[in-house]
The first five atom37 places (N, CA, C, CB, O) and aatype in JSON, in Angstrom:
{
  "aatype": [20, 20, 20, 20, 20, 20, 20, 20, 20, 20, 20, 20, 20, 20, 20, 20, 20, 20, 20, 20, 20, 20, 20, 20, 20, 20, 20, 20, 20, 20, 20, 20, 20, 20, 20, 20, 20, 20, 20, 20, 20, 20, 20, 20, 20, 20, 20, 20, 20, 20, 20, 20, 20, 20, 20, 20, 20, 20, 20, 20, 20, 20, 20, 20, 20, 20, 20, 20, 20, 20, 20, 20, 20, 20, 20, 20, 20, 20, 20, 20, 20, 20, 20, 20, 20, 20, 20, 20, 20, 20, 20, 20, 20, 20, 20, 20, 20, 20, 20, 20, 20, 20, 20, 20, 20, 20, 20, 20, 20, 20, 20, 20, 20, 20, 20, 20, 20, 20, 20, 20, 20, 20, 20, 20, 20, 20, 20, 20, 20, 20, 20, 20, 20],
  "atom_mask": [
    [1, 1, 1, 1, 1],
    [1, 1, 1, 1, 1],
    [1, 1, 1, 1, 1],
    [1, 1, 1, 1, 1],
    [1, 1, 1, 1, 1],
    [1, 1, 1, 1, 1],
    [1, 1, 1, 1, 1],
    [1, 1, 1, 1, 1],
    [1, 1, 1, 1, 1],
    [1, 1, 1, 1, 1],
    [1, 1, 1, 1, 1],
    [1, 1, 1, 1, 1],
    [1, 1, 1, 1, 1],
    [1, 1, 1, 1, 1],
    [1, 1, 1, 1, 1],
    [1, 1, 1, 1, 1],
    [1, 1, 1, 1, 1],
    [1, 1, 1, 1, 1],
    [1, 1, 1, 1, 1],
    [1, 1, 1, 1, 1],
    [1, 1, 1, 1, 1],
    [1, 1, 1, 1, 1],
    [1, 1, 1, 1, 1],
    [1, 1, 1, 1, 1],
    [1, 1, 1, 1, 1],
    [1, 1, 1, 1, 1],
    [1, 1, 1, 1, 1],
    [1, 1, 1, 1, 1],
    [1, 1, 1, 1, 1],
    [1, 1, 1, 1, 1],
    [1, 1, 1, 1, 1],
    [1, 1, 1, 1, 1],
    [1, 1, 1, 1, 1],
    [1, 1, 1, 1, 1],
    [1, 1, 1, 1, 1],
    [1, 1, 1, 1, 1],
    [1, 1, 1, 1, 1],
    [1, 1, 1, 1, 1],
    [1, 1, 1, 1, 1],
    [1, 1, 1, 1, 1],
    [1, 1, 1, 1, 1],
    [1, 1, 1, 1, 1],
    [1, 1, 1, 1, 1],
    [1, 1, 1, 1, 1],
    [1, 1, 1, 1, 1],
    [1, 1, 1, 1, 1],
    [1, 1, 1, 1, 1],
    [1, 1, 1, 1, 1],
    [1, 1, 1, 1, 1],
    [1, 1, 1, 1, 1],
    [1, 1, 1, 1, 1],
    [1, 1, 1, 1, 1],
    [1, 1, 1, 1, 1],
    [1, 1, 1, 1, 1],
    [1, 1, 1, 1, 1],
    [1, 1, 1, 1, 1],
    [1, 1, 1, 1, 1],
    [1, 1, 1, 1, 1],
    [1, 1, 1, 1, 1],
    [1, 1, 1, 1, 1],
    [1, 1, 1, 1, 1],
    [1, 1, 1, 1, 1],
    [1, 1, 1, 1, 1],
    [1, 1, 1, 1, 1],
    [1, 1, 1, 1, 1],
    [1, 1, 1, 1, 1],
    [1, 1, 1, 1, 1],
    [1, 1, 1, 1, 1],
    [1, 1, 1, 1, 1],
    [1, 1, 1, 1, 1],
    [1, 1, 1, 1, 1],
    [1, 1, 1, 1, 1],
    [1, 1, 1, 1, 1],
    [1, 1, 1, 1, 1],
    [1, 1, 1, 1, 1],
    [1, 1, 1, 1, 1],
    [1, 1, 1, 1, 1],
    [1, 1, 1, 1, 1],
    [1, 1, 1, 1, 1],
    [1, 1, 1, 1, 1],
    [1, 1, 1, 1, 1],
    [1, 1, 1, 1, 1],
    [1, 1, 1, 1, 1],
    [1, 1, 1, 1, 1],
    [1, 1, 1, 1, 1],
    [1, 1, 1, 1, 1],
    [1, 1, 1, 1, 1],
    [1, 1, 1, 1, 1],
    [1, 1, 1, 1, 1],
    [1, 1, 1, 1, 1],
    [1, 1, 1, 1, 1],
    [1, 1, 1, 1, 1],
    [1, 1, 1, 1, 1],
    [1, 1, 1, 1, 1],
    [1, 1, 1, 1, 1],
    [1, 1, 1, 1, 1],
    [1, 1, 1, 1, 1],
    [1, 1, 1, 1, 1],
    [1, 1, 1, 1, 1],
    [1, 1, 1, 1, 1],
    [1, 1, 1, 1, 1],
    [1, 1, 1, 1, 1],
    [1, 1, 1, 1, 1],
    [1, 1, 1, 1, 1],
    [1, 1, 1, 1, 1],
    [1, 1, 1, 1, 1],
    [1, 1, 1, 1, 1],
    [1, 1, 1, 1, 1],
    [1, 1, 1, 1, 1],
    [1, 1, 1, 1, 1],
    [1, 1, 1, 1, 1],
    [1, 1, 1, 1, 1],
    [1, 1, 1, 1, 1],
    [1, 1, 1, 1, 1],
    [1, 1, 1, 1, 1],
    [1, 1, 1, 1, 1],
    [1, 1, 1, 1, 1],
    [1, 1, 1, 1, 1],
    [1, 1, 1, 1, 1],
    [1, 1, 1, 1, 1],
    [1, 1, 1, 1, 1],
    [1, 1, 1, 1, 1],
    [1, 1, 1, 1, 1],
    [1, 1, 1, 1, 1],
    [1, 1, 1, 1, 1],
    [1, 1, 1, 1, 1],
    [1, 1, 1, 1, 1],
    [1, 1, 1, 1, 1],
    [1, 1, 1, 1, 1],
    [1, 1, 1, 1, 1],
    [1, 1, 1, 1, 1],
    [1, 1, 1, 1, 1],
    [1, 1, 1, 1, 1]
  ],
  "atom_positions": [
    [[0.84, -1.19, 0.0], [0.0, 0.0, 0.0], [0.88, 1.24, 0.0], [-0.96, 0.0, 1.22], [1.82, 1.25, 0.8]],
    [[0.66, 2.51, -0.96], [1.62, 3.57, -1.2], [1.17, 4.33, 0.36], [1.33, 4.57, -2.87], [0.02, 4.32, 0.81]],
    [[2.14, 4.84, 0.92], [1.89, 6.12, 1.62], [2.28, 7.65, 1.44], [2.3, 5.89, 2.62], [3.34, 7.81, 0.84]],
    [[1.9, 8.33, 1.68], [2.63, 9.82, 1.06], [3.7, 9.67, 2.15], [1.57, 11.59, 1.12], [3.74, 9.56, 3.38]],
    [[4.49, 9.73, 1.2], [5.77, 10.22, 2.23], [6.08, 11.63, 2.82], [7.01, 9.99, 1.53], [6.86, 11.83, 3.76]],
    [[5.25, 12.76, 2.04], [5.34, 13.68, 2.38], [4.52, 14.37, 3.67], [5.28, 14.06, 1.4], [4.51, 15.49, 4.17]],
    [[4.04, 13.47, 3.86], [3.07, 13.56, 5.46], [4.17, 13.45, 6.39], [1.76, 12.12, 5.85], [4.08, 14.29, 7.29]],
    [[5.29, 12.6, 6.48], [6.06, 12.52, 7.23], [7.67, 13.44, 7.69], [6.06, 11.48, 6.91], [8.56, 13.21, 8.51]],
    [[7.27, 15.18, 6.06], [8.3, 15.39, 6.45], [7.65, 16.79, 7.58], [9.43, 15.57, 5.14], [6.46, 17.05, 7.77]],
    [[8.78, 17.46, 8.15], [8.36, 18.02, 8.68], [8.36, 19.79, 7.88], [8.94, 17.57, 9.85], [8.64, 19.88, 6.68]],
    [[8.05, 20.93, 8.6], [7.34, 21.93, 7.72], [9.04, 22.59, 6.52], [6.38, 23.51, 9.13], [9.12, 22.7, 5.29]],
    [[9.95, 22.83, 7.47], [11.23, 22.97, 6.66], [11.46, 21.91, 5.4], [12.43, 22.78, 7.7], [11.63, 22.19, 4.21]],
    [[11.4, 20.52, 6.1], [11.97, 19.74, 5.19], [10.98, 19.87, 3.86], [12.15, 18.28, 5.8], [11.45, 19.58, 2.76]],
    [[9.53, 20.33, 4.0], [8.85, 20.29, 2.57], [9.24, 21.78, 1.91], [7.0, 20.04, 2.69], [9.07, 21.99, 0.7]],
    [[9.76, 22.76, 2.81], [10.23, 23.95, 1.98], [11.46, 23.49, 0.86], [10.83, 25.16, 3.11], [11.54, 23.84, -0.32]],
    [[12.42, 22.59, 1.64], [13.3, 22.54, 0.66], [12.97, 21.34, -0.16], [14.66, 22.55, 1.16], [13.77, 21.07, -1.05]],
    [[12.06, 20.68, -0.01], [11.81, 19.51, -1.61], [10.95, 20.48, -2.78], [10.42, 17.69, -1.16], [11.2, 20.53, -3.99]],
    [[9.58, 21.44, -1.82], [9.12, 21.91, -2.74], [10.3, 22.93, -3.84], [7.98, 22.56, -2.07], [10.33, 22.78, -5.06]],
    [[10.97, 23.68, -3.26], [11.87, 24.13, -3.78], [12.51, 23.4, -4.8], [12.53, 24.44, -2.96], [12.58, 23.89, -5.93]],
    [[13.15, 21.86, -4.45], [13.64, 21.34, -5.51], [12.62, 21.12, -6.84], [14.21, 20.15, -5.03], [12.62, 21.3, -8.06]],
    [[11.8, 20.63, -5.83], [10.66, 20.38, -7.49], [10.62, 21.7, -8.53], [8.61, 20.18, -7.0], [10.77, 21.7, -9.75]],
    [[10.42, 22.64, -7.77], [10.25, 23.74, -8.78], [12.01, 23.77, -9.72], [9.79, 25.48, -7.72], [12.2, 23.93, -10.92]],
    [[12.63, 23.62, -9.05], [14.06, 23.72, -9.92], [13.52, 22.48, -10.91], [15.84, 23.36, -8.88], [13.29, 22.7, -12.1]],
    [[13.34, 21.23, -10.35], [13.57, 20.45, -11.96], [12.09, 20.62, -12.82], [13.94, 18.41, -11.76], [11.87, 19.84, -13.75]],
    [[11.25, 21.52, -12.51], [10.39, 21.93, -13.26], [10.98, 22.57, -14.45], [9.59, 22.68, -12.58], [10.96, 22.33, -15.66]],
    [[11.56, 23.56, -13.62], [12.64, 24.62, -14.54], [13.32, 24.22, -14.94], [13.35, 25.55, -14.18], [13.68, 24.81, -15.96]],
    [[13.91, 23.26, -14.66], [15.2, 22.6, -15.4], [14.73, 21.01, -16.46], [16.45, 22.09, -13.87], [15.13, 20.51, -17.51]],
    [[14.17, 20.84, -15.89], [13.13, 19.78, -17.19], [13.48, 18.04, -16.61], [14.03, 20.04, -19.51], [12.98, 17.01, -17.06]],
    [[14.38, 18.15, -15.62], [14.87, 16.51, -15.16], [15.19, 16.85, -13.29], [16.86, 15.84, -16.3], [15.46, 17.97, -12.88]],
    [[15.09, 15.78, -12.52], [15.35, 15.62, -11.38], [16.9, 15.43, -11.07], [14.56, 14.64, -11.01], [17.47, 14.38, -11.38]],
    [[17.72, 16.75, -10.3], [19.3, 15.99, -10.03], [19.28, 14.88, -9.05], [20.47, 17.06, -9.38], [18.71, 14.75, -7.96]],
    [[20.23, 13.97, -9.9], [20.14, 12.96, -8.6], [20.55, 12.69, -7.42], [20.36, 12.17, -8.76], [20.36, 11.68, -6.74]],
    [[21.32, 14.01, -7.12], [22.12, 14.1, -5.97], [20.94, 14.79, -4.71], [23.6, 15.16, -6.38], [21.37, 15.09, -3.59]],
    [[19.59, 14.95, -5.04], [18.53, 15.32, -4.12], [17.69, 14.45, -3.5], [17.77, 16.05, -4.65], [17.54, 13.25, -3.76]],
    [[16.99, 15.32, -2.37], [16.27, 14.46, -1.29], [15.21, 13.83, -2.64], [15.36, 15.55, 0.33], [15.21, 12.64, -2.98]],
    [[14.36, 14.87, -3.27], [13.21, 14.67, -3.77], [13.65, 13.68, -5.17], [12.43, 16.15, -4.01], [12.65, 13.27, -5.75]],
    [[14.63, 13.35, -5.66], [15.22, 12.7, -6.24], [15.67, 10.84, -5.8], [16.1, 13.64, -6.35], [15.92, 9.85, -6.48]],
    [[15.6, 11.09, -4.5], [15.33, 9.88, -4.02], [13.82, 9.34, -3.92], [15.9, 9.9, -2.82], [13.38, 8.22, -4.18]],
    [[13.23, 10.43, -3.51], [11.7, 9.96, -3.36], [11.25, 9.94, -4.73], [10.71, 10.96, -2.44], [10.37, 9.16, -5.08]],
    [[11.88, 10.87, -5.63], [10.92, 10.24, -6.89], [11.15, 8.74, -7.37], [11.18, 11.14, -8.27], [10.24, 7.98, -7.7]],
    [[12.57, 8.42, -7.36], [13.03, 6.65, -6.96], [11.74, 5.97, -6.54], [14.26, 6.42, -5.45], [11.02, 5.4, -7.37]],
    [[11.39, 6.04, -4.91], [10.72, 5.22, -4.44], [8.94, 5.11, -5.29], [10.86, 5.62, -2.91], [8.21, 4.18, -5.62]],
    [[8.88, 6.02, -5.32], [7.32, 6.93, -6.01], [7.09, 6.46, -7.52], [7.55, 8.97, -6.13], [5.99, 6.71, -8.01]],
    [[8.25, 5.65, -8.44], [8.21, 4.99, -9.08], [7.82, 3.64, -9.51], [8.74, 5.2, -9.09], [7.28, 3.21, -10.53]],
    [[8.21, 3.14, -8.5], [7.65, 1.91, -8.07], [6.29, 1.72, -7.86], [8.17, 1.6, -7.02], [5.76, 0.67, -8.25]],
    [[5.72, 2.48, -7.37], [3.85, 2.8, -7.2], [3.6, 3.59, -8.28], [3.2, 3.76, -5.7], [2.45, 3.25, -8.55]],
    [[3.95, 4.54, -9.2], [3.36, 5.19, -10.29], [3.81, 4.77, -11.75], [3.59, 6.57, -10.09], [3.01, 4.74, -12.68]],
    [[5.02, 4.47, -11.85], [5.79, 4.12, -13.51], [5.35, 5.62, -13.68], [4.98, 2.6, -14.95], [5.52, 6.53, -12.87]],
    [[4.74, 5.67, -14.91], [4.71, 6.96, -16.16], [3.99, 8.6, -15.29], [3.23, 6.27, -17.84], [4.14, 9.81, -15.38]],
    [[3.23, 7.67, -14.53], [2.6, 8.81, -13.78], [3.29, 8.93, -12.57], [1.11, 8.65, -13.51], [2.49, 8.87, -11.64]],
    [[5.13, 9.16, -11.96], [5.62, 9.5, -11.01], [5.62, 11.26, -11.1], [6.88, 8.71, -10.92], [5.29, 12.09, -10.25]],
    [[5.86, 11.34, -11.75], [6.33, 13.17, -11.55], [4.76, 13.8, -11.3], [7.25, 14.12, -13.4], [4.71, 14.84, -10.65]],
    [[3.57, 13.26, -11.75], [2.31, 14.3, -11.29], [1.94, 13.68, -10.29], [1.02, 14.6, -12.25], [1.14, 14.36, -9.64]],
    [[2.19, 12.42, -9.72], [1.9, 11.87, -8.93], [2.99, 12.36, -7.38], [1.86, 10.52, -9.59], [2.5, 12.34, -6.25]],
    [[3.98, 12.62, -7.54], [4.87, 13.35, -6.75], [4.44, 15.1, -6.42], [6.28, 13.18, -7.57], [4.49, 15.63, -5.31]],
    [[4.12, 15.6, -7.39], [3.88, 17.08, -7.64], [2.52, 16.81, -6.59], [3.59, 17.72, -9.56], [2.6, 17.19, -5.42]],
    [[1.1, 16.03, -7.19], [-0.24, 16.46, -6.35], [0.29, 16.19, -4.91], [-1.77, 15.47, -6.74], [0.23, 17.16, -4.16]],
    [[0.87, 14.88, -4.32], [0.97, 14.31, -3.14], [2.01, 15.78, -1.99], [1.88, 12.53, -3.52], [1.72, 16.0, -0.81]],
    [[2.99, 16.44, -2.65], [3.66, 17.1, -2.37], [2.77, 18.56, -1.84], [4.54, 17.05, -3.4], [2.58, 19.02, -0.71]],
    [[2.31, 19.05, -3.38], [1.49, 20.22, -3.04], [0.1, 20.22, -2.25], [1.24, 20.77, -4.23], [-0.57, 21.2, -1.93]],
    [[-0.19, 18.86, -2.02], [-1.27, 18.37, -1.44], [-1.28, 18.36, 0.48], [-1.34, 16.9, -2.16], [-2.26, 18.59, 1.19]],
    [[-0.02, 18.06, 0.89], [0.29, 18.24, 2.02], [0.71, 19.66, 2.63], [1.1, 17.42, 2.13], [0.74, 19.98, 3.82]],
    [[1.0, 20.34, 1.62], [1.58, 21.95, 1.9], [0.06, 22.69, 1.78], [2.95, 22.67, 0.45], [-0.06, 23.82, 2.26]],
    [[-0.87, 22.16, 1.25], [-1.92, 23.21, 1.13], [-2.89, 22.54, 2.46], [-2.77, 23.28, -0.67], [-3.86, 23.14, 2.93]],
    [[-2.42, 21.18, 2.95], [-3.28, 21.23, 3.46], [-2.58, 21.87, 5.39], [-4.0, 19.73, 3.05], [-3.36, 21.93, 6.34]],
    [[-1.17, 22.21, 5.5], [-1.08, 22.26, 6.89], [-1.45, 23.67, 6.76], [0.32, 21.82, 7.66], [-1.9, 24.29, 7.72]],
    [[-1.2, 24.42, 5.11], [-1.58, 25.73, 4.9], [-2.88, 25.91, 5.78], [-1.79, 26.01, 3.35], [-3.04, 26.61, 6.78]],
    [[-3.61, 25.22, 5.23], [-5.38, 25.5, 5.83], [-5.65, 25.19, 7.06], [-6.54, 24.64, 5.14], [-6.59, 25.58, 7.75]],
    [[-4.8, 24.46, 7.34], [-5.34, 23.57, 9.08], [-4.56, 24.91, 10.15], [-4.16, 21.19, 9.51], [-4.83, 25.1, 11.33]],
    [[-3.61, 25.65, 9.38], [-3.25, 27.02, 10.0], [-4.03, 28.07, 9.42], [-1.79, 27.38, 9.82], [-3.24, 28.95, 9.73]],
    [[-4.63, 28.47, 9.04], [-5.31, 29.46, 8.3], [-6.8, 29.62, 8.78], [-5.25, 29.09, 6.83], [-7.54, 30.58, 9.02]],
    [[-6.88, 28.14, 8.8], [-8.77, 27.59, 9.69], [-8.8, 28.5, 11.22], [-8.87, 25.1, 10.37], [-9.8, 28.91, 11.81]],
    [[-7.48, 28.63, 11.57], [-8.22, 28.29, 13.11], [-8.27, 29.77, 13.16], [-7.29, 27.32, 14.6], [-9.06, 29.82, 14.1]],
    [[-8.06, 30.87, 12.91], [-7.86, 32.08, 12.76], [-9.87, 32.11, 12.52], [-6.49, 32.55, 11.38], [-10.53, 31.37, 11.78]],
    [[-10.38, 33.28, 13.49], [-11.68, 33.73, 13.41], [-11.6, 34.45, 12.03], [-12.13, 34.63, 14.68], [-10.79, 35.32, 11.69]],
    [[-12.78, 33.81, 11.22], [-13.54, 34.38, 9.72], [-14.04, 35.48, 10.05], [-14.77, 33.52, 9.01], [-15.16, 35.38, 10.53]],
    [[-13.65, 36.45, 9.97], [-14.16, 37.81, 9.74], [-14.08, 38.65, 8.61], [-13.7, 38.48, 10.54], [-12.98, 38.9, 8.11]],
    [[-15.27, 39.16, 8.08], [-15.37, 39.64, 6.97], [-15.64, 41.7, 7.28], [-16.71, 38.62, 6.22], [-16.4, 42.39, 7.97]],
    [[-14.48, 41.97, 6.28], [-14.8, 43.67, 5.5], [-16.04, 44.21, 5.74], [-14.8, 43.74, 3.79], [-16.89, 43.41, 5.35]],
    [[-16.51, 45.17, 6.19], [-17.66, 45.86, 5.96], [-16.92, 47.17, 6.0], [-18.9, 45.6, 6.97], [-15.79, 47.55, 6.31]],
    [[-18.78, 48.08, 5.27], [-17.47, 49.83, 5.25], [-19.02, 50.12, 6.22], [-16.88, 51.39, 2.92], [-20.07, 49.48, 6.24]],
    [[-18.55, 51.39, 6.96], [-19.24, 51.92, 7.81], [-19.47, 53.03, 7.42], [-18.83, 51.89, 8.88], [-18.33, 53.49, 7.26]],
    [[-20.36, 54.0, 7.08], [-20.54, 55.45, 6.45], [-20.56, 56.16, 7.95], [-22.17, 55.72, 5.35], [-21.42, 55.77, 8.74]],
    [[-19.76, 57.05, 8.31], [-19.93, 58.39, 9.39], [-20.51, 59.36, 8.8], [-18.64, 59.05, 9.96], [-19.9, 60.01, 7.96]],
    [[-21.65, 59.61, 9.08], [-21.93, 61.53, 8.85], [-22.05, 62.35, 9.99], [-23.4, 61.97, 8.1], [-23.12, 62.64, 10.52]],
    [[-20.78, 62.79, 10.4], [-20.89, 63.74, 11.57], [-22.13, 65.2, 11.64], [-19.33, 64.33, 11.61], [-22.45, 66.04, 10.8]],
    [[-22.51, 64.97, 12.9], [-23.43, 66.38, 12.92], [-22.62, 67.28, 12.24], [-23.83, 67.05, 14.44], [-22.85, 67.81, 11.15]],
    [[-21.3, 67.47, 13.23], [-20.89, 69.11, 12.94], [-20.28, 69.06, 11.3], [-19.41, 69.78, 14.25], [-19.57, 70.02, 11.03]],
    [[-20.43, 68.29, 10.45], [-20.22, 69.17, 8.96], [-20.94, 69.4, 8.22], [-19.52, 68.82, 8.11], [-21.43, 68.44, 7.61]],
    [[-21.42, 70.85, 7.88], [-22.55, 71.51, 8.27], [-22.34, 71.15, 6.59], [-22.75, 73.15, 9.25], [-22.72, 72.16, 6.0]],
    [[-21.8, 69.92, 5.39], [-21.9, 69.55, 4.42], [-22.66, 68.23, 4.16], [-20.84, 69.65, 4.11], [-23.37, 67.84, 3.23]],
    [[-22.35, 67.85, 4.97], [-22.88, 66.19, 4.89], [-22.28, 65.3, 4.48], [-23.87, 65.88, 4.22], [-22.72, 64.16, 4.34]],
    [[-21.04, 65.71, 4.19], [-19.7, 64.45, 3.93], [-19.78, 63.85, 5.0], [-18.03, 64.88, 3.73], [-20.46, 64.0, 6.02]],
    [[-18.83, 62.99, 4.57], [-18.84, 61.51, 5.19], [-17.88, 61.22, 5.58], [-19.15, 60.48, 4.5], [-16.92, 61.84, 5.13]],
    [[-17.68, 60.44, 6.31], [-16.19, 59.32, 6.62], [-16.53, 57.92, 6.43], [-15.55, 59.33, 8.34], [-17.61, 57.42, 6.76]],
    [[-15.38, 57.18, 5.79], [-15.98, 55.3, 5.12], [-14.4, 55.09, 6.08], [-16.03, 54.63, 2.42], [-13.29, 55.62, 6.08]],
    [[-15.29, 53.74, 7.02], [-14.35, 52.98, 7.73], [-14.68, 51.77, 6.94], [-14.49, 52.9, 9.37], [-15.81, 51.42, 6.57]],
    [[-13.24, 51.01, 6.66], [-13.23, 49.5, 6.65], [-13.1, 49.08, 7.26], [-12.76, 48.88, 6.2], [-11.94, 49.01, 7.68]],
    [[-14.13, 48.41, 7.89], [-14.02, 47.22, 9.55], [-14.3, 45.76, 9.56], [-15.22, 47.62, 10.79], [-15.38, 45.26, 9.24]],
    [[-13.02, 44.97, 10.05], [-12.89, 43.4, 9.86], [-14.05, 43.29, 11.33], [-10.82, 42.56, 10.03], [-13.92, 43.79, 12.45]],
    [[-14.71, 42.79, 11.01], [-15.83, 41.9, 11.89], [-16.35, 40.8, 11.68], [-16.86, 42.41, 12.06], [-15.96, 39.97, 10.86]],
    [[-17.42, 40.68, 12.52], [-18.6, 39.41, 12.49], [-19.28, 39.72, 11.55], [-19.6, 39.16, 13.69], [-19.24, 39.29, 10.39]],
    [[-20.13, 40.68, 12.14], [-21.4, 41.0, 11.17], [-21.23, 42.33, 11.29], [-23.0, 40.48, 11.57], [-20.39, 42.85, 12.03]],
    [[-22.26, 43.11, 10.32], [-22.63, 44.39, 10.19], [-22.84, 45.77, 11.84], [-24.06, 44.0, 9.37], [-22.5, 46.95, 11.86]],
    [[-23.48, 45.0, 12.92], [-23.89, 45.5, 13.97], [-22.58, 45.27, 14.23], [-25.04, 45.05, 14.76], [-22.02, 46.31, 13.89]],
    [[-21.59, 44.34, 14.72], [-20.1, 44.68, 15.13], [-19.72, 45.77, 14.91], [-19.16, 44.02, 14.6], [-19.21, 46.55, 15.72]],
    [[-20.05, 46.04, 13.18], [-18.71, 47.13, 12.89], [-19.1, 47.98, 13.01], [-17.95, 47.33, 11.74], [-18.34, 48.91, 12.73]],
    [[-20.16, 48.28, 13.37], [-20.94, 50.03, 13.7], [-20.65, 50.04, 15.07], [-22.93, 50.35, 13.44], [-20.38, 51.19, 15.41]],
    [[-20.6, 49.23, 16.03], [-20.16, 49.45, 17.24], [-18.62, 49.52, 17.38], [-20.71, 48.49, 18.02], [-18.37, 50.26, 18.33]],
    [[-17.52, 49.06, 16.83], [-16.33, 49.46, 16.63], [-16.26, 50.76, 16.13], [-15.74, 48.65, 15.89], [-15.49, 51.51, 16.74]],
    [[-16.84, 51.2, 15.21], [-16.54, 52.92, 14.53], [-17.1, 53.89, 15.59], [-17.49, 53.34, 12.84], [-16.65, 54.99, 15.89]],
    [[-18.11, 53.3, 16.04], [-18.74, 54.14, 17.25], [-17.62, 54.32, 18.89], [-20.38, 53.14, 17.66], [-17.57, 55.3, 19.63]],
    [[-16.9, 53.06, 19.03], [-16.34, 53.3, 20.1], [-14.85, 53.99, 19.57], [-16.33, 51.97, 20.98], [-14.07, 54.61, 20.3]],
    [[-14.69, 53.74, 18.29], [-13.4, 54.79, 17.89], [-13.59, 55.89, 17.65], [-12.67, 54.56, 16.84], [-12.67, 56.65, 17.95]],
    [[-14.67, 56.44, 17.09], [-15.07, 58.28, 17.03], [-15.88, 58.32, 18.24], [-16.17, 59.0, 15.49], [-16.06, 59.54, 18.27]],
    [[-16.22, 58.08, 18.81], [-17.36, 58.25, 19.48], [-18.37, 59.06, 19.27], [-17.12, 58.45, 20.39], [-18.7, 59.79, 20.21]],
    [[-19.22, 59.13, 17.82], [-20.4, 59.32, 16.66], [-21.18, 58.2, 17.78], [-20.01, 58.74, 14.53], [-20.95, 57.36, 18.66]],
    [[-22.27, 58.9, 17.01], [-23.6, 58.23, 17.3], [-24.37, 57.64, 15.82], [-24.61, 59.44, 18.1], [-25.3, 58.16, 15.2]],
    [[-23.47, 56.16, 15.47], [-24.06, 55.97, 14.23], [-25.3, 55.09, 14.17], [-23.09, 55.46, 13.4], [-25.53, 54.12, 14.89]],
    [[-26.22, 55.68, 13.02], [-27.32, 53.98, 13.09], [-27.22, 54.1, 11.73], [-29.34, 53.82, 13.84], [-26.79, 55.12, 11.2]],
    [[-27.47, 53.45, 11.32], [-27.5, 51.95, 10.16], [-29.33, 51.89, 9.92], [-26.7, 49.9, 11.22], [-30.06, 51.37, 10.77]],
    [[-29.63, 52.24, 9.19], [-30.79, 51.58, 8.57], [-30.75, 50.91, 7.16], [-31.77, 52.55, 8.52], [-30.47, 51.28, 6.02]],
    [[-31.25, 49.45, 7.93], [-30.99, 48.15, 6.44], [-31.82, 48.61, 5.22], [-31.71, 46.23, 6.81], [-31.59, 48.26, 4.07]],
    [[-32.89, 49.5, 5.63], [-33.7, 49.53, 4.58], [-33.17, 50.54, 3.06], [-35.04, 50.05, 5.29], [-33.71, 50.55, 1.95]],
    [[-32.14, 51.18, 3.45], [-31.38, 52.34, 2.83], [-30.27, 51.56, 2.26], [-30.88, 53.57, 3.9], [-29.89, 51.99, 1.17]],
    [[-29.65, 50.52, 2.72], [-28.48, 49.77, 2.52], [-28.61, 49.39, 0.82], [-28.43, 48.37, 3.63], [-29.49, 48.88, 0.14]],
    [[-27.19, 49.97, 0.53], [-27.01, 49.62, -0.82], [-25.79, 48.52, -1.21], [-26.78, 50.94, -1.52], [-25.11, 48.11, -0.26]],
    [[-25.54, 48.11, -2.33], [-23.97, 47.34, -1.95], [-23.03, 48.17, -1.6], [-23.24, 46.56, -3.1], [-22.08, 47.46, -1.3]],
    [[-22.75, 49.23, -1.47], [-21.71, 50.18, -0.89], [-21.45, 49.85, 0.14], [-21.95, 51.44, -0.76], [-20.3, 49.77, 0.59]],
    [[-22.73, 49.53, 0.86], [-22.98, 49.78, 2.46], [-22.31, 48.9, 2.74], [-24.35, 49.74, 3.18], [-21.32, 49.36, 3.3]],
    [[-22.23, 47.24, 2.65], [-21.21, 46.02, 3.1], [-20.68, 45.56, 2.11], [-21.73, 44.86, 3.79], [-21.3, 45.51, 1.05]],
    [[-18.9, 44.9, 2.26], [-18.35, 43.94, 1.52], [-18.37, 42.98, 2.47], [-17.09, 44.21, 0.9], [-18.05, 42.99, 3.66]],
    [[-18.76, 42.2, 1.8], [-18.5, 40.59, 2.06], [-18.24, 39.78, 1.04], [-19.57, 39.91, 2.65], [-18.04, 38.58, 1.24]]
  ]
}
């Protein structure tokens, strides 16, 4: 039964194979004096013709995934813009905050405790201006 071997290296050791791969990408053949040059050896034996895409998915497959399993745990918070219209500009300009939050009511209470404005939000007025998500 094949196993990825690349599950077993640790986060450095896949910096420098991915690295090599990209060199014999660029360079069109594997040197044989490399780590990933040995493993394409073994990776032969389980693939024949299909070793090199079969090396490439298994490789980039483990890097995207410790990518995400670090990336996941980080709270999803999404962009919204907040419109300020201060009383005192006797124009009616505005100030646009971009605020990473939860939801919409978060980020009006963040702009509110940083100016200390008295903002409200009515959904019924809301245009796409009003939130990115």
């Amino acid at each position: 039964m094949h196993v990825n071997i690349f599950d077993t290296k640790t986060d450095e050791e896949l910096i420098l194979l991915y690295n090599q791969f990209l060199e014999a990408e660029k360079n069109g053949a594997f040197p044989d004096n490399t780590e990933l040059a040995k493993i394409k050896r073994e990776y032969e034996k389980d693939f024949g013709a299909k070793t090199t895409l079969m090396l490439q998915i298994e490789l980039t497959h483990v890097i995207a995934d410790r990518w995400f399993k670090e990336h996941n745990k980080r709270e999803m918070k999404e962009l919204y813009i907040v419109e300020d219209v201060p009383k005192y500009l006797e124009d009616n300009s505005s100030y646009k905050y971009v605020v990473k939050a939860n939801n919409y009511d978060e980020a009006i209470e963040m702009v509110k405790n940083k100016t200390g404005h008295n903002i409200e939000w009515d959904a019924s007025l809301a245009d796409n201006d009003d939130v990115w998500q």
